[in-house]
Backbone bond lengths (Angstrom), bond angles and torsions (degrees), N, CA, C in turn:
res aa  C-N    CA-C-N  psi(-1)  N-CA   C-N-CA  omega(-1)  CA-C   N-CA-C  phi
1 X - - - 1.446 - - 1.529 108.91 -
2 X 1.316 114.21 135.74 1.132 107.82 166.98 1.642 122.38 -123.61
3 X 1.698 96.82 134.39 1.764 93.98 -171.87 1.546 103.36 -119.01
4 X 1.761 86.03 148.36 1.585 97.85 -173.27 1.864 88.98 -98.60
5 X 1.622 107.47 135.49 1.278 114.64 -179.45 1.253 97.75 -105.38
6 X 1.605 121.54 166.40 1.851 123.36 167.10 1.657 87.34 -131.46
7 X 1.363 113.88 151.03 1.698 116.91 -173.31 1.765 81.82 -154.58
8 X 1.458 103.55 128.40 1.135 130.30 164.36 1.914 131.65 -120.36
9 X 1.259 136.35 84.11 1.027 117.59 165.14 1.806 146.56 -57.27
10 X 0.901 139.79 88.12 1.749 124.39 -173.92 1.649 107.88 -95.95
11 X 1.279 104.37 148.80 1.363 121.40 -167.52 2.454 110.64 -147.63
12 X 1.022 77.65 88.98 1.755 82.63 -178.96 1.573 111.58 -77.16
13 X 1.149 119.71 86.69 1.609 135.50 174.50 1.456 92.63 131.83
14 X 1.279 143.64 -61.08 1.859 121.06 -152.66 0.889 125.41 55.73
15 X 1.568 121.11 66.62 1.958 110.64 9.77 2.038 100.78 -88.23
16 X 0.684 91.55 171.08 1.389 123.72 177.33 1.279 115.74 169.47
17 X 1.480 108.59 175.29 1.677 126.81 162.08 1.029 115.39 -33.71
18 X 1.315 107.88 97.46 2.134 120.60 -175.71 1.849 104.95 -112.44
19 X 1.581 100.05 156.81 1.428 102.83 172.10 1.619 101.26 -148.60
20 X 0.972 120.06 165.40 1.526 117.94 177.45 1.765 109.91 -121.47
21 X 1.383 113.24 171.17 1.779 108.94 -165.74 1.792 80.41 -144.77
22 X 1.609 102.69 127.22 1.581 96.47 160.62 1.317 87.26 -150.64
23 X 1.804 101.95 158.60 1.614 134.79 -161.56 1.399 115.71 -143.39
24 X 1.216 107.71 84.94 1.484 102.00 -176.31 1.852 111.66 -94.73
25 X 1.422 105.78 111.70 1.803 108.22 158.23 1.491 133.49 -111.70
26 X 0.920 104.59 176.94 1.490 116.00 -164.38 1.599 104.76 -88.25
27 X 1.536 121.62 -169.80 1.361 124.32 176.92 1.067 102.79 -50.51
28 X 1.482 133.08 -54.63 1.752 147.87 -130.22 1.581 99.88 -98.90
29 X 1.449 104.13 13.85 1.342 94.18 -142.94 1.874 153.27 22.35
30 X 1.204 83.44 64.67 1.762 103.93 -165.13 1.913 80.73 -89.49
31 X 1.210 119.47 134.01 1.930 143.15 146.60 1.804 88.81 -41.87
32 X 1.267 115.09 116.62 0.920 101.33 174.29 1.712 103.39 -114.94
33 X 1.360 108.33 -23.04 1.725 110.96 177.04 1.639 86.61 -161.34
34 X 1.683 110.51 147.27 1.253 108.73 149.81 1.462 115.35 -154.53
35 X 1.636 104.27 179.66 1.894 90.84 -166.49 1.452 105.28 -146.28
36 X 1.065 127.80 137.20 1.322 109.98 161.86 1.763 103.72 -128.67
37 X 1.550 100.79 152.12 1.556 100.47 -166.30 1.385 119.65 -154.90
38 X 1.428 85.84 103.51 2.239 91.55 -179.49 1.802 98.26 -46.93
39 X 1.837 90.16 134.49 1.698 98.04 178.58 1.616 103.51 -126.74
40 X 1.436 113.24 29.41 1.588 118.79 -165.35 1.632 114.00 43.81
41 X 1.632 104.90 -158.25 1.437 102.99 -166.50 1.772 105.01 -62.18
42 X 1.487 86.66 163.00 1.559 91.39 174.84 1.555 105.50 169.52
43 X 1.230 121.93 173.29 1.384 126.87 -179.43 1.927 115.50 -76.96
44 X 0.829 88.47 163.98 1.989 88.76 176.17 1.635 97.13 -69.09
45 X 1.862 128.36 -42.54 0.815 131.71 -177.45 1.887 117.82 -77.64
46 X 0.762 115.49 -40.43 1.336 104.29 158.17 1.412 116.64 -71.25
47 X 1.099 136.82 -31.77 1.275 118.47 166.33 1.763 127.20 -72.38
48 X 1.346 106.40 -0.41 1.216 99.32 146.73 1.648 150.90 -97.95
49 X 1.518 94.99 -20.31 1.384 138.72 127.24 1.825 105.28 -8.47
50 X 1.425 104.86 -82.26 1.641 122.49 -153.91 1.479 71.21 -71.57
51 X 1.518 151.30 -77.90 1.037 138.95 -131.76 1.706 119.63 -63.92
52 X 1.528 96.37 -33.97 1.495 103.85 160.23 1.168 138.18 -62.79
53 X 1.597 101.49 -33.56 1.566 98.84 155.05 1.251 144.65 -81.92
54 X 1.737 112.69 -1.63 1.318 131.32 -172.75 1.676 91.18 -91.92
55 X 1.508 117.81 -13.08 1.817 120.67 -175.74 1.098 91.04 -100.57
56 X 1.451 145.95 -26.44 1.455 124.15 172.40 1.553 103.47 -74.55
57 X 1.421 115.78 -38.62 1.898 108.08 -164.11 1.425 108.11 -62.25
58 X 1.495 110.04 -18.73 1.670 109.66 -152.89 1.895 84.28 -103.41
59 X 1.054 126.19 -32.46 1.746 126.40 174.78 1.377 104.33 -43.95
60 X 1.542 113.91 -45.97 1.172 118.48 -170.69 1.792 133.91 -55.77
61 X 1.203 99.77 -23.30 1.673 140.80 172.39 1.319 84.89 -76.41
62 X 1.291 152.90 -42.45 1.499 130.06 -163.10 1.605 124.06 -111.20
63 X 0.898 121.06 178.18 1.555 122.62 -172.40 1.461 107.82 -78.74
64 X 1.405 116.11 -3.38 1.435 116.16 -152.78 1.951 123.02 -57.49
65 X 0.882 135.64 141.90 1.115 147.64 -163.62 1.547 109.53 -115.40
66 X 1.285 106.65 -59.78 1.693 94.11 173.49 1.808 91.88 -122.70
67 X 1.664 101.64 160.73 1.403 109.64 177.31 1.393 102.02 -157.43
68 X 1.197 93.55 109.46 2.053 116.42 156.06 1.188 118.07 -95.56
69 X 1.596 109.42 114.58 1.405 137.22 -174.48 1.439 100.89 -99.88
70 X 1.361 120.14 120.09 1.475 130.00 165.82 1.355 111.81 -98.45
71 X 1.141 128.43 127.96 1.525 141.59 -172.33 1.711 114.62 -136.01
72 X 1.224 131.85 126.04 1.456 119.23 -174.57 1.920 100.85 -111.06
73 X 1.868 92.13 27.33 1.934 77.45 149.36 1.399 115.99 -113.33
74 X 1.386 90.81 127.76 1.663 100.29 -168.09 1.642 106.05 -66.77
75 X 1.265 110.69 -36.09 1.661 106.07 161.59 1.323 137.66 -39.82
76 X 1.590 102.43 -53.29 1.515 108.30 -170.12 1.626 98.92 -90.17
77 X 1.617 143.73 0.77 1.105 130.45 174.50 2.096 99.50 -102.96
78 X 0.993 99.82 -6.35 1.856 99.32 179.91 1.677 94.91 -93.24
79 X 1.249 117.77 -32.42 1.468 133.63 176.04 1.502 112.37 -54.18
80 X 1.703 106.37 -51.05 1.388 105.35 176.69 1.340 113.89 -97.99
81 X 1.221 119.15 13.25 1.656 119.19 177.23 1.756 107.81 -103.32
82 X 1.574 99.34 -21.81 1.374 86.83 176.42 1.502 114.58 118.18
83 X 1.216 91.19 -0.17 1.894 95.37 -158.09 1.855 104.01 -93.29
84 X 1.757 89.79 -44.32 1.732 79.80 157.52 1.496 119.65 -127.80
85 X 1.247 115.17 161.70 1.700 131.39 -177.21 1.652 85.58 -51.84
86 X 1.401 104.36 152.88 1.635 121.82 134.92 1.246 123.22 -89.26
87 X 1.533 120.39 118.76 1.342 122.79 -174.07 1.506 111.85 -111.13
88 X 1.362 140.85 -54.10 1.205 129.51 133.28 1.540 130.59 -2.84
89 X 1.778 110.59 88.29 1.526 102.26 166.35 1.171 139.82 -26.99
90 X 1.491 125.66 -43.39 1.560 143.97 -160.50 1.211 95.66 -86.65
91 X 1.646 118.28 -53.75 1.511 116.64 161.88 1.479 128.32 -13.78
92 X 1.367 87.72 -76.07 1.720 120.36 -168.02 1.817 109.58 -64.37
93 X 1.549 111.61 -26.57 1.539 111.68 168.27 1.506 107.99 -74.35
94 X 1.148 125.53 -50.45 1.470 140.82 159.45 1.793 108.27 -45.86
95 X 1.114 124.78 -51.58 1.733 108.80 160.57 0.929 120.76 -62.07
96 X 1.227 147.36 -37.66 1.365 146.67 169.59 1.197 121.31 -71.11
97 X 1.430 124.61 -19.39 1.459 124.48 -177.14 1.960 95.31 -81.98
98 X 1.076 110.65 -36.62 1.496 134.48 171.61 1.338 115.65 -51.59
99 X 1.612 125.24 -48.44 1.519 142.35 162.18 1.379 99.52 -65.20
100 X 0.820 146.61 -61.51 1.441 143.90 -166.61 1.562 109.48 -62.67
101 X 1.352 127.63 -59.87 0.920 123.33 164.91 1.799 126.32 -57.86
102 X 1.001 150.34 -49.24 1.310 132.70 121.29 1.211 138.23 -14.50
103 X 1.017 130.75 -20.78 2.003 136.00 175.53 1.851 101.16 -97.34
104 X 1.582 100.32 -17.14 1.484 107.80 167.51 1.217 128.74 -119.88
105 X 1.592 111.04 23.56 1.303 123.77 -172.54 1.826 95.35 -76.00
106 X 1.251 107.49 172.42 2.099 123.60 165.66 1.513 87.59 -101.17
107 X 1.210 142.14 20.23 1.792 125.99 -158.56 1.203 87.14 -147.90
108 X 1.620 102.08 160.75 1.300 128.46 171.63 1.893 99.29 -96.65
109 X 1.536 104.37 142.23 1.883 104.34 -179.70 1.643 93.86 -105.76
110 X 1.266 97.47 150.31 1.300 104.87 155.84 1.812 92.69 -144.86
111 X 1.729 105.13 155.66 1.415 97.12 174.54 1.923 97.21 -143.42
112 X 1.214 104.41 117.94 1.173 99.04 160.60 2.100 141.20 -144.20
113 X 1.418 91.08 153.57 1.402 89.43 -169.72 1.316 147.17 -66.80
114 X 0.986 120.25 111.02 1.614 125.93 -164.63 1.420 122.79 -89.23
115 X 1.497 129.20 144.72 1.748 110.74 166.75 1.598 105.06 -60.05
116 X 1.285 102.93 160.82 1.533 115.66 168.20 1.322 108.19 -51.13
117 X 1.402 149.02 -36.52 1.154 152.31 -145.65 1.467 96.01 -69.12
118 X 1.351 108.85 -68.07 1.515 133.65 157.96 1.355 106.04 3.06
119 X 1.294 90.99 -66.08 1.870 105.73 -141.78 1.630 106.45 -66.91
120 X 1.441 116.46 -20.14 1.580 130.34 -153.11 1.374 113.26 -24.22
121 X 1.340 120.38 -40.63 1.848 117.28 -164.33 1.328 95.79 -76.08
122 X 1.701 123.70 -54.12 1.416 110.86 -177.23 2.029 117.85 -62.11
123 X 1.036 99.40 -13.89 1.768 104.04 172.55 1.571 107.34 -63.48
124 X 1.464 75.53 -75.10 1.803 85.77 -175.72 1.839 103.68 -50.75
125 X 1.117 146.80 -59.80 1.640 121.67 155.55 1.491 118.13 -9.96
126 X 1.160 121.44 -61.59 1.481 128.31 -140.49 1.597 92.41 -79.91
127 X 1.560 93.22 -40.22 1.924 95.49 -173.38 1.297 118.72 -81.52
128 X 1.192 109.87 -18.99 1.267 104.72 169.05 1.207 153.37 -57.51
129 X 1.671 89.48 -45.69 1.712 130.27 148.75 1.380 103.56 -43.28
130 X 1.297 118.24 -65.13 1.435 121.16 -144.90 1.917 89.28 -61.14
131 X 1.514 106.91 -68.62 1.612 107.53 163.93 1.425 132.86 -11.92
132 X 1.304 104.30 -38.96 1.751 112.93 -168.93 1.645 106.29 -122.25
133 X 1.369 103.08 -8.62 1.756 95.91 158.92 1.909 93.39 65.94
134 X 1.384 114.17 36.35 1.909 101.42 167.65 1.378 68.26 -173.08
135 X 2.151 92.60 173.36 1.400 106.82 -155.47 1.980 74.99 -113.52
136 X 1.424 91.68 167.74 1.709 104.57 176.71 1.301 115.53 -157.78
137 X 1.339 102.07 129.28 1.344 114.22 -165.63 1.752 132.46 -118.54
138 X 1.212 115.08 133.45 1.960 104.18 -171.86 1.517 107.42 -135.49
């Protein structure tokens, strides 16, 4: 099976009060699970970070075989493509926790970058959370 995920981080100050929005569907695009989840202060970039890894933990629950993650931070997908260094420590523990899990995935990754426009369902997750200060899940 292959599922197309959407992973959104938001962060009000950088750092501030951050939450993340993820949407995992199927071929047909059927919602197959999604989450959004206050992660307290934090960067815009780590919170997109945490959201990618909350789309690998929740992949793991599924049969999935290949998984394309759309993300509209152009940082953290040039980050994992290689194009730029991670310079940020907190970053760089968070990339590697990210490499590791991928080199031990059952799935093939693909990750690619989208405009924000795109991204809307995993936003609206992330903000919602961030709004209501708890994570919520369907």
């Amino acid at each position: 099976m292959t599922i197309h995920a959407y992973t959104d981080g938001a962060s009000r100050g950088n750092p501030g009060e951050s939450a993340i929005g993820v949407v995992l569907k199927d071929e047909q695009g059927n919602v197959i699970r999604c989450i959004g989840r206050y992660i307290g202060t934090a960067t815009n970039n780590m919170a997109e970070y945490t959201a990618l890894l909350a789309c690998l933990a929740m992949v793991q629950e599924t049969k999935c075989r290949h998984l394309i993650v759309y993300t509209d931070s152009e940082l953290m997908a040039r980050q994992l493509s290689g194009q730029y260094r991670v310079k940020d420590s907190r970053l760089k523990t968070m990339f590697r926790e990210i490499q590791e899990k991928l080199d031990a995935a059952a799935y093939t990754f693909e990750l690619r970058q989208i405009a924000r426009d795109q991204n809307s369902e995993a936003d609206v997750l992330a903000n919602r959370s961030l709004n209501l200060k708890r994570s919520i899940e369907t």
